[in-house]
DRENSEVO-88560 format. One record per residue (C-alpha): residue number from 0; chain; x, y, z. Coordinates in steps of 0.05 Angstrom, whole numbers, plus 5000, padded with zeros to 4 digits. Layout:
<k=NUM | c=A | xx=X | yy=Y | zz=Z> .
...
***
This chain:
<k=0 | c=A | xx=6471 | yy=6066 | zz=4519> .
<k=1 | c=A | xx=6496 | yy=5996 | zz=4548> .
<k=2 | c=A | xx=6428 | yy=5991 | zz=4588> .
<k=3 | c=A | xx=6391 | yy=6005 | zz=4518> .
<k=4 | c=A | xx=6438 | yy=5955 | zz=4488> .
<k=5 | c=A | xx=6421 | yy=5901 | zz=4542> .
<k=6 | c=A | xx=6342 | yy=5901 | zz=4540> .
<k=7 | c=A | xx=6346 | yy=5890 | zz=4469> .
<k=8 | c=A | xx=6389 | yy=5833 | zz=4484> .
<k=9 | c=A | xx=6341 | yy=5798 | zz=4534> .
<k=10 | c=A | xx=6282 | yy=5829 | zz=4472> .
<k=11 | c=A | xx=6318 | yy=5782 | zz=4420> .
<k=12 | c=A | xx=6325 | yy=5728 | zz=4467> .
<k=13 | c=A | xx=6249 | yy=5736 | zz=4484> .
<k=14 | c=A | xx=6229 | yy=5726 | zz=4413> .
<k=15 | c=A | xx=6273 | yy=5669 | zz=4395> .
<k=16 | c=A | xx=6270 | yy=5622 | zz=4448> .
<k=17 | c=A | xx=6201 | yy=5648 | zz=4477> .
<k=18 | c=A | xx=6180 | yy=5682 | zz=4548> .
<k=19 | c=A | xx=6135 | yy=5638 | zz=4588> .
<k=20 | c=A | xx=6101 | yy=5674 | zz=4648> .
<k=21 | c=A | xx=6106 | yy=5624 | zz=4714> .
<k=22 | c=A | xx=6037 | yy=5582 | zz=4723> .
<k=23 | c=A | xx=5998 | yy=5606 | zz=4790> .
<k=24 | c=A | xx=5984 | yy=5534 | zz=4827> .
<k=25 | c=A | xx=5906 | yy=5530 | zz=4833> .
<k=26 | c=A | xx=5896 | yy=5483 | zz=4907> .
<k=27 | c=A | xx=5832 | yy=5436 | zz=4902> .
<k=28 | c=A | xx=5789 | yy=5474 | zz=4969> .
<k=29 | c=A | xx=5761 | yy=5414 | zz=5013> .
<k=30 | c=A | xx=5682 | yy=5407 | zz=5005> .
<k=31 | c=A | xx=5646 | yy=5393 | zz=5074> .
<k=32 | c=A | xx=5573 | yy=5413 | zz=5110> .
<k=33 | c=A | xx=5569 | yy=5475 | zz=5141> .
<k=34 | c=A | xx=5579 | yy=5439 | zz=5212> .
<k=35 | c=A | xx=5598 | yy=5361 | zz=5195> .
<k=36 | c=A | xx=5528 | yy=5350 | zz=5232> .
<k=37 | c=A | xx=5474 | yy=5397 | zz=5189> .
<k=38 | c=A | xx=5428 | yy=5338 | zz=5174> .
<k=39 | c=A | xx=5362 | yy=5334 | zz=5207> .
<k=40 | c=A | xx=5291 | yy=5295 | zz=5220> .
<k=41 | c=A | xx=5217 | yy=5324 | zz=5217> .
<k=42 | c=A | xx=5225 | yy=5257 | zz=5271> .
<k=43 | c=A | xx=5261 | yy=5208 | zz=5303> .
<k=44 | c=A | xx=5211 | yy=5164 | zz=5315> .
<k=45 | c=A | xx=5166 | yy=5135 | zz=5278> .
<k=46 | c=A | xx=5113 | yy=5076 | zz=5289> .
<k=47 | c=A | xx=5079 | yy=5051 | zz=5223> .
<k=48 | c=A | xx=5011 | yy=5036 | zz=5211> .
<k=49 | c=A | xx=4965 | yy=5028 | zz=5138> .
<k=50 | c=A | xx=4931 | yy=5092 | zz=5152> .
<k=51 | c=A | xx=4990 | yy=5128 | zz=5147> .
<k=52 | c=A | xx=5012 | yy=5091 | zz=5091> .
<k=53 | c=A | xx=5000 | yy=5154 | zz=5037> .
<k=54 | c=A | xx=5016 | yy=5209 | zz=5091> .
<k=55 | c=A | xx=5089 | yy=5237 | zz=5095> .
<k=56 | c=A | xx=5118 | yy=5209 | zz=5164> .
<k=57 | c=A | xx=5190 | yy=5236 | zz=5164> .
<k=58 | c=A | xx=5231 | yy=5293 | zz=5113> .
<k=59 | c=A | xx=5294 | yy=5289 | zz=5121> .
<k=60 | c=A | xx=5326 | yy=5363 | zz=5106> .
<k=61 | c=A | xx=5397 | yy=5389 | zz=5099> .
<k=62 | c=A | xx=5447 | yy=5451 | zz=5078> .
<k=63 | c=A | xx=5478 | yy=5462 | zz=5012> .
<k=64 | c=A | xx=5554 | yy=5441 | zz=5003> .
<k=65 | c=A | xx=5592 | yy=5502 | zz=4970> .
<k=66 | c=A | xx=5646 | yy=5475 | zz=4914> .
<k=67 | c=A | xx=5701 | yy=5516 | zz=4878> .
<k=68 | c=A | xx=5664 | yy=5509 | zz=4819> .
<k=69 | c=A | xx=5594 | yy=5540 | zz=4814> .
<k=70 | c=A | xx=5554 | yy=5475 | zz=4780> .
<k=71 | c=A | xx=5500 | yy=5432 | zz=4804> .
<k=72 | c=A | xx=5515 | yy=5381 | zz=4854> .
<k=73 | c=A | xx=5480 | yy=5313 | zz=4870> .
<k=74 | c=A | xx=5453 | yy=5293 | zz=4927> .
<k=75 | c=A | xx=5447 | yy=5214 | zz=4968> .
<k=76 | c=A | xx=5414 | yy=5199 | zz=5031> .
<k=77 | c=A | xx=5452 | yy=5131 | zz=5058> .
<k=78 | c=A | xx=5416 | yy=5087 | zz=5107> .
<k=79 | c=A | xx=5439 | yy=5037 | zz=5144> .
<k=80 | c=A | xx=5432 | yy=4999 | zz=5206> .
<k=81 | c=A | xx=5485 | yy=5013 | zz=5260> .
<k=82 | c=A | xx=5520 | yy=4947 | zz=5259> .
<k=83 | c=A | xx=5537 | yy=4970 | zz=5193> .
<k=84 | c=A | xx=5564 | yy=5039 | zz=5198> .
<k=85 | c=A | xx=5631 | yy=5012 | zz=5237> .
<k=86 | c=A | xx=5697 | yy=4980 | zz=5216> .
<k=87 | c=A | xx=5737 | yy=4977 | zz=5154> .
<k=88 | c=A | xx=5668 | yy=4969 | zz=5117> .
<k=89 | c=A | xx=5631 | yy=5018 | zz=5145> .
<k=90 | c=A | xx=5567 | yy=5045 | zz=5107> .
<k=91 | c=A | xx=5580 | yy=4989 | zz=5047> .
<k=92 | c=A | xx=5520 | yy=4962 | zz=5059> .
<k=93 | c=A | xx=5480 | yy=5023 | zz=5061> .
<k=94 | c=A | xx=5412 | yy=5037 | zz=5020> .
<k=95 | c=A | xx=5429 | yy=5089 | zz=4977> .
<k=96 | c=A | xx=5371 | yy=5136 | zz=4946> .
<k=97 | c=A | xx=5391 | yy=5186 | zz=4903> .
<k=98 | c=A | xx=5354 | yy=5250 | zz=4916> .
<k=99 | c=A | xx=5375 | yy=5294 | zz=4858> .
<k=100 | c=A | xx=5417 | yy=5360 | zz=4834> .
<k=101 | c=A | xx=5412 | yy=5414 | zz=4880> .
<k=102 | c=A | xx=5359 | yy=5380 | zz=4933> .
<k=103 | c=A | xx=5362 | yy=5392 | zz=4999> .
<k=104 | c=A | xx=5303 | yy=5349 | zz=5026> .
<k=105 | c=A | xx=5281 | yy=5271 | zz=5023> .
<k=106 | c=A | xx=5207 | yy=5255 | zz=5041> .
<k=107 | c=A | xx=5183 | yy=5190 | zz=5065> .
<k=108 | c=A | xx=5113 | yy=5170 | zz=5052> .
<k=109 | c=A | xx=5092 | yy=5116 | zz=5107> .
<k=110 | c=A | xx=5088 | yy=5053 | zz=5070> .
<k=111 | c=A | xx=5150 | yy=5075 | zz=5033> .
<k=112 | c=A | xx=5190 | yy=5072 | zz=5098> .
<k=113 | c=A | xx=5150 | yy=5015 | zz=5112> .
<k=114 | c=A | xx=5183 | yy=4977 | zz=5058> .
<k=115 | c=A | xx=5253 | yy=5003 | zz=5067> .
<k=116 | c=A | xx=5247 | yy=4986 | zz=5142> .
<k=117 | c=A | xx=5230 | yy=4915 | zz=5121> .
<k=118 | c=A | xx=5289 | yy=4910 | zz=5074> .
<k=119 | c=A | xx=5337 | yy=4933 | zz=5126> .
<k=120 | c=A | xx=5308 | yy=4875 | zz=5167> .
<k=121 | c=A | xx=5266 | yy=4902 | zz=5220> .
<k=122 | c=A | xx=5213 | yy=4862 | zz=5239> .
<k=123 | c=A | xx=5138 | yy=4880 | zz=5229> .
<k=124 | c=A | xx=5116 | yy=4907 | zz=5308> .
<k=125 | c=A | xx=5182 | yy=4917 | zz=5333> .
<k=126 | c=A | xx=5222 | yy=4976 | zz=5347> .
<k=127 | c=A | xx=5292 | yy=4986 | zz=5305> .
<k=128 | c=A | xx=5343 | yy=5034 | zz=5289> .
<k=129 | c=A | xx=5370 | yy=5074 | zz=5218> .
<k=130 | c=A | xx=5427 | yy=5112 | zz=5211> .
<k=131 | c=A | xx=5422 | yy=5162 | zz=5161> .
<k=132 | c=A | xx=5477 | yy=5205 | zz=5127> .
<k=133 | c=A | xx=5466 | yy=5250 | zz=5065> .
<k=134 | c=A | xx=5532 | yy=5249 | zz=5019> .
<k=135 | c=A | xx=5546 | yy=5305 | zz=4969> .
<k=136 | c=A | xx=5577 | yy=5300 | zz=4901> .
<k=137 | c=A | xx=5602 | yy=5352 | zz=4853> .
<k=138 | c=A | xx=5688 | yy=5337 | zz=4841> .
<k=139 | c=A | xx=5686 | yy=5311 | zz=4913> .
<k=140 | c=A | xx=5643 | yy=5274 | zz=4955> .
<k=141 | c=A | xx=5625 | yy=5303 | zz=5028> .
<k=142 | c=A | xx=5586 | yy=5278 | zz=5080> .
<k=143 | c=A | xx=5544 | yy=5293 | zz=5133> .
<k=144 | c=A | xx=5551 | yy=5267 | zz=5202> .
<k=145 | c=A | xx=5498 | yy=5217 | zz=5216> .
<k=146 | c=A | xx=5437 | yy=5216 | zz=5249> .
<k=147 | c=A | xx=5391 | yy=5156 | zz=5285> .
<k=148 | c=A | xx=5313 | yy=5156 | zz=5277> .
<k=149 | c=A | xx=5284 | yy=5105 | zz=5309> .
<k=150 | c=A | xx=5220 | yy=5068 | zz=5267> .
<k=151 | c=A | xx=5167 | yy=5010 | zz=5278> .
<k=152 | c=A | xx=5139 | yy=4978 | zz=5215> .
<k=153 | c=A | xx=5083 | yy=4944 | zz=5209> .
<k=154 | c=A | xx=5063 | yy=4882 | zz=5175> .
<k=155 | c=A | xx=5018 | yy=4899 | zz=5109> .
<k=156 | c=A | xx=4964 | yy=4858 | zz=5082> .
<k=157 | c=A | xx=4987 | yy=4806 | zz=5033> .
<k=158 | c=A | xx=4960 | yy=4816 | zz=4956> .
<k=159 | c=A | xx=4937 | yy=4756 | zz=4919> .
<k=160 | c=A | xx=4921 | yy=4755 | zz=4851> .
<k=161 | c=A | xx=4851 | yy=4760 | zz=4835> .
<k=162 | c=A | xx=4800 | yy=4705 | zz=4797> .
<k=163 | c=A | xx=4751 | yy=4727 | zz=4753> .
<k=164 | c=A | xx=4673 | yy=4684 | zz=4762> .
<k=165 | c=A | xx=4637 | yy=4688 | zz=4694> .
<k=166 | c=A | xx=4573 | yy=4648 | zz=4692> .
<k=167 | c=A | xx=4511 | yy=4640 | zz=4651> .
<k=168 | c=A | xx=4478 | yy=4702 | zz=4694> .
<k=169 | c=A | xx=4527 | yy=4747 | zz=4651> .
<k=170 | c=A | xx=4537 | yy=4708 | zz=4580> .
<k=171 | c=A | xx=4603 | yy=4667 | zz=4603> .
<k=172 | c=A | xx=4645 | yy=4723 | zz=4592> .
<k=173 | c=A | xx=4710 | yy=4722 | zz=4627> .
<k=174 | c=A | xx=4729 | yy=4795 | zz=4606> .
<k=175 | c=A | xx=4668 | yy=4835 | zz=4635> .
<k=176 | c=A | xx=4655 | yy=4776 | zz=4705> .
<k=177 | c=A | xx=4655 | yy=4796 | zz=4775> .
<k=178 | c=A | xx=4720 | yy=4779 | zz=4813> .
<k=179 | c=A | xx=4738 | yy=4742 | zz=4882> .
<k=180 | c=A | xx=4794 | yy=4765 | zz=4921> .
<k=181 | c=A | xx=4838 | yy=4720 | zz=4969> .
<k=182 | c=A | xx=4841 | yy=4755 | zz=5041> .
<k=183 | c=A | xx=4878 | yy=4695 | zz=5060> .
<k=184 | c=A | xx=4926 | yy=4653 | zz=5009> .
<k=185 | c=A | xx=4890 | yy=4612 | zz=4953> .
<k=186 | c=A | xx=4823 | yy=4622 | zz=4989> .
<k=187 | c=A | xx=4782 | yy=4668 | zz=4948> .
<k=188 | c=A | xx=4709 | yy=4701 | zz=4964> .
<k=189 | c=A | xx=4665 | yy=4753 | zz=4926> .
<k=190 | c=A | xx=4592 | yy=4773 | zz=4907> .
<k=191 | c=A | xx=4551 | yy=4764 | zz=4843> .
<k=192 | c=A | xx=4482 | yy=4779 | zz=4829> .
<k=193 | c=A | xx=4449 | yy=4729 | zz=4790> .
<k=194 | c=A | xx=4375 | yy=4756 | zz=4775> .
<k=195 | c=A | xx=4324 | yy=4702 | zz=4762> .
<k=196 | c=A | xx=4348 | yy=4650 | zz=4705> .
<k=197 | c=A | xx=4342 | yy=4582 | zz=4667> .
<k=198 | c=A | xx=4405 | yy=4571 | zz=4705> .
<k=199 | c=A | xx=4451 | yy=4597 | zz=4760> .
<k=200 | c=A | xx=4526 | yy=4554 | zz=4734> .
<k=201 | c=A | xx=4586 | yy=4592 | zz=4738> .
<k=202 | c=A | xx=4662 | yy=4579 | zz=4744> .
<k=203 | c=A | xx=4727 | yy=4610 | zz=4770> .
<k=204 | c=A | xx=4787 | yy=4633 | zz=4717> .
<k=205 | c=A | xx=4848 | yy=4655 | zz=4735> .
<k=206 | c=A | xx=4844 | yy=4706 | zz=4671> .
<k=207 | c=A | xx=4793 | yy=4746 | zz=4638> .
<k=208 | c=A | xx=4789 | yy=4688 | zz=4581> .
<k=209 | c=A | xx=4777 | yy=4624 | zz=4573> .
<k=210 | c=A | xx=4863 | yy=4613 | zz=4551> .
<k=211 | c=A | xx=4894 | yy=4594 | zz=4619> .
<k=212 | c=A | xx=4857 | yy=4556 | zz=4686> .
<k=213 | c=A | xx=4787 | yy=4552 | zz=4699> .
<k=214 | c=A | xx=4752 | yy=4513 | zz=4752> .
<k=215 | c=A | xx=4698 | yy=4472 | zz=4749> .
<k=216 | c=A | xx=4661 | yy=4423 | zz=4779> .
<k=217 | c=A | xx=4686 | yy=4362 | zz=4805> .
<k=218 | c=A | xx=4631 | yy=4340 | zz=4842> .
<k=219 | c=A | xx=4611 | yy=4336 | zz=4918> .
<k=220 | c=A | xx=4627 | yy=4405 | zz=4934> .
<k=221 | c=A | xx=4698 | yy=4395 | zz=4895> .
<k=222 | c=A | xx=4731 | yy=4437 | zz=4841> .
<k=223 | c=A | xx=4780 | yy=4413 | zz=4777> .
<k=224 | c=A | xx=4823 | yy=4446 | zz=4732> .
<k=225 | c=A | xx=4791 | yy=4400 | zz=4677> .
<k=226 | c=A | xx=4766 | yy=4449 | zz=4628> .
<k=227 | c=A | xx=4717 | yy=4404 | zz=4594> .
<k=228 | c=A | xx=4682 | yy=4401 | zz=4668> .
<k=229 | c=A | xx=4619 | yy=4429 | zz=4678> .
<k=230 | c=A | xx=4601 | yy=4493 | zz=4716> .
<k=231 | c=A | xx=4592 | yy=4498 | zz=4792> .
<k=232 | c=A | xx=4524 | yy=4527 | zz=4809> .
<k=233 | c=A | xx=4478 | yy=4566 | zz=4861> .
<k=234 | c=A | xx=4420 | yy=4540 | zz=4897> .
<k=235 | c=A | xx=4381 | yy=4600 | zz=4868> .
<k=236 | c=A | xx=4381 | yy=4670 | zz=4845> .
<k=237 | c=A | xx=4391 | yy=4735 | zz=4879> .
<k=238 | c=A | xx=4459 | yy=4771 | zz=4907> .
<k=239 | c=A | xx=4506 | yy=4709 | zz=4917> .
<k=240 | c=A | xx=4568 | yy=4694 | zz=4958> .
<k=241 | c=A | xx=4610 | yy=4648 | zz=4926> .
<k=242 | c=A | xx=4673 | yy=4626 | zz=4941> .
<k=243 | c=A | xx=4732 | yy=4578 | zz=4922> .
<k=244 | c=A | xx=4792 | yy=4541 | zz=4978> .
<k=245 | c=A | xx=4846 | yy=4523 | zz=4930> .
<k=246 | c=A | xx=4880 | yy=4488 | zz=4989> .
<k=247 | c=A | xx=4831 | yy=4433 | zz=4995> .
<k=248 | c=A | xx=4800 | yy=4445 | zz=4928> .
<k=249 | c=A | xx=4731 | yy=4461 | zz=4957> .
<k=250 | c=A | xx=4676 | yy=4513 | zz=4936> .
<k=251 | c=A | xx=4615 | yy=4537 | zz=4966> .
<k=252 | c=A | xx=4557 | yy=4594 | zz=4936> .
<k=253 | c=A | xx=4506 | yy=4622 | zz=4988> .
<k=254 | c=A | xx=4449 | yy=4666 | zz=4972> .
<k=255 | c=A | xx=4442 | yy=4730 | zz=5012> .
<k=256 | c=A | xx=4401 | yy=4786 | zz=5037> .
<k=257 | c=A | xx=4427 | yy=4841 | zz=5079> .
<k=258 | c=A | xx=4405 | yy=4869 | zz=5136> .
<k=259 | c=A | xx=4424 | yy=4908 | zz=5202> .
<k=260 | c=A | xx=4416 | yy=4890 | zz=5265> .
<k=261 | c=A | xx=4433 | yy=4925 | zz=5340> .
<k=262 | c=A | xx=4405 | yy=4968 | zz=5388> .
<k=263 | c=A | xx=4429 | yy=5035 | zz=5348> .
<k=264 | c=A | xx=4381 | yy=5004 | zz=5300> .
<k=265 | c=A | xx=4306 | yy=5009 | zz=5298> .
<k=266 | c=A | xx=4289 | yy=4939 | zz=5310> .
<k=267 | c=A | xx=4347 | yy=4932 | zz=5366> .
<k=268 | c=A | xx=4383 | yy=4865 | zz=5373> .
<k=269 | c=A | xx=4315 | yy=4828 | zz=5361> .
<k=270 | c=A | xx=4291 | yy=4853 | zz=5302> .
<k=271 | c=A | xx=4332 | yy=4866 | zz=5231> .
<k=272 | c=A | xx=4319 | yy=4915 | zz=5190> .
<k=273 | c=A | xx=4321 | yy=4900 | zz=5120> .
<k=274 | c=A | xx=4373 | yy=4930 | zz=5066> .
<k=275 | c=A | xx=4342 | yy=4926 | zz=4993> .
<k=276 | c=A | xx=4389 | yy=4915 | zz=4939> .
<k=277 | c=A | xx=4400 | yy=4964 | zz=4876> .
<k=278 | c=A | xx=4423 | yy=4919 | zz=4817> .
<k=279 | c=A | xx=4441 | yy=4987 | zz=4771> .
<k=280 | c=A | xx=4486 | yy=5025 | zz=4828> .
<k=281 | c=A | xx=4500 | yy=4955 | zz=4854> .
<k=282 | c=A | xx=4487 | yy=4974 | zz=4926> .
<k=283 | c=A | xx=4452 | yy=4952 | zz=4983> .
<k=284 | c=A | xx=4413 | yy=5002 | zz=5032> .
<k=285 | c=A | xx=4361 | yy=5031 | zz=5081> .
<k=286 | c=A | xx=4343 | yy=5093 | zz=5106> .
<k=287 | c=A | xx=4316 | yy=5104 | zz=5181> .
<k=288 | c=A | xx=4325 | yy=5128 | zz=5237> .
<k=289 | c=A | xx=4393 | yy=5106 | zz=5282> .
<k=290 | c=A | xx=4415 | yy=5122 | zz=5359> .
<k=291 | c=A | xx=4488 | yy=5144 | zz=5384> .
<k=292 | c=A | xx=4481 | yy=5107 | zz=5436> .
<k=293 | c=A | xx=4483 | yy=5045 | zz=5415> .
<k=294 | c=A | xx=4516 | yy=5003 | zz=5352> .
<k=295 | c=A | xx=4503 | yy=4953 | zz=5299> .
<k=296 | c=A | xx=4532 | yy=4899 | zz=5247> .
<k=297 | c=A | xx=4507 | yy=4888 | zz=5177> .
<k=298 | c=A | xx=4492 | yy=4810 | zz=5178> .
<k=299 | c=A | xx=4467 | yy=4759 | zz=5120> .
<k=300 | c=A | xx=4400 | yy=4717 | zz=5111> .
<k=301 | c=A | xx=4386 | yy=4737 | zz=5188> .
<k=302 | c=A | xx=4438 | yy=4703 | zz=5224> .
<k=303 | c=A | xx=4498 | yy=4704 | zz=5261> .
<k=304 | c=A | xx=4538 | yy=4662 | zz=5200> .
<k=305 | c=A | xx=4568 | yy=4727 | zz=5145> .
<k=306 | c=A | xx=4563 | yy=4790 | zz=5188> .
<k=307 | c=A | xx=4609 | yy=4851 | zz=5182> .
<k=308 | c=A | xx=4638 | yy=4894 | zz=5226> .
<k=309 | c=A | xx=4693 | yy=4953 | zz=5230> .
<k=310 | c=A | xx=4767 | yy=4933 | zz=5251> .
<k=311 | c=A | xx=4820 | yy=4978 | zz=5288> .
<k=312 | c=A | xx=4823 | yy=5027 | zz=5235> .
<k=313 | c=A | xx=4749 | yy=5036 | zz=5226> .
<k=314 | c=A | xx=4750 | yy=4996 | zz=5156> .
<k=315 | c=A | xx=4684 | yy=4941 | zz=5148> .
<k=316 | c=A | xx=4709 | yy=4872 | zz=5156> .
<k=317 | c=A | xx=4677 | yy=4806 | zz=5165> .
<k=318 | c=A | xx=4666 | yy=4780 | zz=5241> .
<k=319 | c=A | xx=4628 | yy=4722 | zz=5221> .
<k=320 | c=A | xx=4651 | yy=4677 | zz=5157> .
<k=321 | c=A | xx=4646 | yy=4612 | zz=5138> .
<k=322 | c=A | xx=4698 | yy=4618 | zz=5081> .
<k=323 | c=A | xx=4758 | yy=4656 | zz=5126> .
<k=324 | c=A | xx=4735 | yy=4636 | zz=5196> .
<k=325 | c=A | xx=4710 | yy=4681 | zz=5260> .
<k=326 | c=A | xx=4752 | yy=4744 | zz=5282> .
<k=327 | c=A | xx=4743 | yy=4769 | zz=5347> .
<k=328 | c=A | xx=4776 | yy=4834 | zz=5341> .
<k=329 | c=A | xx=4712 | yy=4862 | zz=5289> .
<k=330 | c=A | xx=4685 | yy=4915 | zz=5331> .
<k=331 | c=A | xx=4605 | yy=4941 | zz=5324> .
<k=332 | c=A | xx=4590 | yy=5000 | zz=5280> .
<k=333 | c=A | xx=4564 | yy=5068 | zz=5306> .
<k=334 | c=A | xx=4540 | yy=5129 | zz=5277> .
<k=335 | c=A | xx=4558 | yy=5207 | zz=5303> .
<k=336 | c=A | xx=4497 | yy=5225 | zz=5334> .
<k=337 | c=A | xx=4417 | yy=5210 | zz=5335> .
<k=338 | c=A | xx=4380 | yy=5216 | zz=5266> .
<k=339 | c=A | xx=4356 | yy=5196 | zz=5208> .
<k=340 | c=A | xx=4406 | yy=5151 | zz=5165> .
<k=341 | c=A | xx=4419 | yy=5133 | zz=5094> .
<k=342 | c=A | xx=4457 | yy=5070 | zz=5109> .
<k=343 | c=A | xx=4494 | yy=5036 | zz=5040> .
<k=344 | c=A | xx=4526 | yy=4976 | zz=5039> .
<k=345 | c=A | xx=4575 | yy=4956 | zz=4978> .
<k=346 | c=A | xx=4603 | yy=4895 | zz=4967> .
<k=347 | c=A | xx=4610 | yy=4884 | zz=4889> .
<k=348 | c=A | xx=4687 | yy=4893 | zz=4898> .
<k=349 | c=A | xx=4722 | yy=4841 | zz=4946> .
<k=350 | c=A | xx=4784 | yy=4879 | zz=4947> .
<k=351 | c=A | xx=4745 | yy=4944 | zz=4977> .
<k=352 | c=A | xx=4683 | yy=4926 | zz=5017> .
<k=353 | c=A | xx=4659 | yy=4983 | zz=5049> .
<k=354 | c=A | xx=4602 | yy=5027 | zz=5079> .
<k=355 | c=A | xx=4573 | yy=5091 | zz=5081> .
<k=356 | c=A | xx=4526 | yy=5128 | zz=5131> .
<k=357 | c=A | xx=4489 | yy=5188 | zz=5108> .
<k=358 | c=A | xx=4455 | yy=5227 | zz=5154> .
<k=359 | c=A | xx=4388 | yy=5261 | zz=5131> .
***
């Protein structure tokens, strides 16, 4: 009876002044990589170049970090250079891309890492070194141990706007001209066809209207920004190279045929053999017969003055120019094997010259 009598004691006392059952501590768990070192490199060396500018030249892969709580977590790959990843402010001035939720890889494309190599100061030719740590995010951060990958950048070519070169040959209209392109700064070339005429003026604008500069003539071989001044012009008709210096405010147009010339070519290095020009596919070509052994250059009105050749990675490029100068690294062009060619040459875009060879 008293034991009856004492739980409904401790019953009433329940009620009135309330029972609260003791709170279980919860303890935050430490987030970390599987080993403190689970990042890794498809390489750890890489050496740059523009052919591998749109090929993927390093993925940089790593583990999932387990939270407490089951929710997505974010992912950053830091980079840094090592001088920077010691001391008090270690990794504070680290690149930091942010990969995403729940991704466990980073892909580099070449000229991407190109530009990011540049940024963290490497020069163009020259070997450096990135550190590279992946950090993990959810209620914590976590990181991995870092790794070194060694990489070589290259120096890309410089981009220059273009100038557009509308002219009575196309109804002096600045939306639908031609354009030059500038392989070197403020020196621009390019090709227009101008068929047969009452007369070959043109000028240089630096839009596709009349609104903002155009160049004219200024007399003896000179150009102004004068827009009342009248129109440069072309000795003659035909597939023209015309170009504009807007160091020394100079411009030059030379009419051209194409031809090749060498002794993988039927008339050897004596005798060219003429390209004919398509106006509709805007083109110029030949088909005949070629030899391995042996190469050739495409080369203007006959002569040794605008000739084209490959460079280092097999792209045409001039040898021979008046406008940027001589370069002595142009190689000679081949072709795979004996045979007859179609050989096309296309030049109505500065900012892609290029060549084909078509074997019949």
């Amino acid at each position: 009876m008293k034991k009856i009598l004492t739980l409904a004691i401790l019953l009433v006392a329940c009620i009135a002044y309330g029972c609260k059952k003791e709170a279980s501590l919860t303890v935050l768990k430490t987030a970390s990589f599987a080993d403190g070192s689970s990042l890794s490199a498809s390489a750890t060396s890489v050496v740059l170049a523009k052919n591998n500018d749109t090929t993927s030249v390093v993925t940089f892969s790593w583990p999932a970090v387990k939270y407490t709580i089951k929710a997505s977590v974010t992912y950053t790959l830091q980079i840094d250079v090592p001088a920077d990843t010691v001391g008090a402010n270690a990794w504070a001035n680290a690149k930091k891309i942010t990969v995403g939720n729940d991704v466990l890889s980073k892909s580099y494309l070449g000229r991407d890492l190109n530009t990011l190599a540049a940024d963290m100061g490497i020069a163009p030719g020259t070997e450096g070194t990135l550190v590279v740590r992946v950090q993990s995010y959810q209620d914590q951060y976590a990181y991995s141990a870092p790794i070194v990958i060694k990489v070589t950048p290259y120096q890309p070519k410089a981009t220059y706007p273009l100038l557009y070169i509308p002219g009575n040959y196309q109804g002096w209209s600045p939306g639908t001209a031609p354009t030059a392109a500038a392989l070197k700064p403020k020196i621009y070339e390019g090709y227009v066809y101008m068929p047969a005429a009452d007369n070959y003026y043109f000028k240089f604008t630096s839009a596709q209207d009349w609104d903002h500069i155009n160049y004219g003539d200024a007399g003896n071989g000179t150009i102004t920004t004068d827009g009342l001044a009248g129109g440069l012009v072309s000795p003659g008709p035909g597939y023209v190279q015309v170009s504009i210096n807007l160091n020394n405010n100079t411009w030059s147009a030379v009419p051209t045929t194409w031809s090749i010339l060498g002794d993988a070519s039927p008339g050897g290095w004596s005798t060219d053999t003429q390209l004919a020009y398509d106006p509709a596919k805007q083109v110029w070509s030949v088909t005949c017969d070629m030899k391995k052994d042996g190469s050739f250059k495409f080369r203007a009105n006959n002569n040794w003055v605008i000739d084209f050749g490959v460079n280092a990675d097999g792209n045409l490029a001039y040898a021979d120019n008046p406008v940027f100068g001589y370069d002595g690294s142009v190689q000679n062009i081949t072709v795979p094997s004996d045979g007859n060619y179609t050989i096309t040459l296309d030049l109505h875009d500065p900012s892609n010259y290029n060549y084909k060879l078509k074997k019949n």
